[in-house]
C-alpha positions as CSV (number, residue, x, y, z in Angstrom):
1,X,0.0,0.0,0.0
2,X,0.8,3.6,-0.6
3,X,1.9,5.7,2.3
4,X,-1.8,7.9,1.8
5,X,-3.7,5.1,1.5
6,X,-2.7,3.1,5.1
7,X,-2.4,6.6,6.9
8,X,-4.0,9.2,5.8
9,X,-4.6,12.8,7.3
10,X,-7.4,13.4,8.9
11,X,-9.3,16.3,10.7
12,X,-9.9,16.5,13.9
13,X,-13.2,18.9,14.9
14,X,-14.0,19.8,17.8
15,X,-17.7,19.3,19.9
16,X,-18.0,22.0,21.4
17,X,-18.8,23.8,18.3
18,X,-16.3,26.8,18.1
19,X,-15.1,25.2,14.8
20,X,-11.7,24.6,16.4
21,X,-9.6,21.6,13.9
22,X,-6.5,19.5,14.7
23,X,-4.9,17.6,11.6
24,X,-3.4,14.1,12.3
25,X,-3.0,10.9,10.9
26,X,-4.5,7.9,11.7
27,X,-3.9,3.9,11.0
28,X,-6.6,2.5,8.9
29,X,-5.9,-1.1,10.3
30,X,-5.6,-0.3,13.8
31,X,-8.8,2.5,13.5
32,X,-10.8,1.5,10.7
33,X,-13.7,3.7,12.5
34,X,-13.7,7.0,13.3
35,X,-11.5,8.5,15.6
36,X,-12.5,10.5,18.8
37,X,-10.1,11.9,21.0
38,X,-10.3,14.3,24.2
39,X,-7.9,17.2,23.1
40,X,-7.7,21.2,24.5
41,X,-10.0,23.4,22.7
42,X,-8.4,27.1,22.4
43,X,-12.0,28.7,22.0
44,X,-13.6,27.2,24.6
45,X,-10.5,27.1,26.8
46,X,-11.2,23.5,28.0
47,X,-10.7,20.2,26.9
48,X,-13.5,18.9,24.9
49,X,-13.9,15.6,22.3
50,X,-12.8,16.3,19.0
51,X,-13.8,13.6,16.4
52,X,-13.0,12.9,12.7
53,X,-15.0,14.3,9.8
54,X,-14.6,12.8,6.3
């Protein structure tokens, strides 16, 4: 496989709705779903969920 295909970039945006984004990449084997993680949000100065969006 390609290097984009078996980890691509995704974005990361955020739940608390201030629009806030991180850009990582992820393992499609390991996370074939999508990916939530509990990051800092800037806007809303607090750590909130962010999850992927295709």
């Amino acid at each position: 496989m390609a290097r984009n295909q078996l980890r691509p970039i995704v974005r990361m945006r955020s739940t608390a709705g201030t629009g806030t984004t991180y850009v990582t990449r992820k393992n499609r084997r390991n996370d074939p779903d999508r990916m939530v993680l509990r990051k800092y949000d800037p806007a809303a100065r607090r750590h909130v969920e962010f999850r992927e969006e295709r």
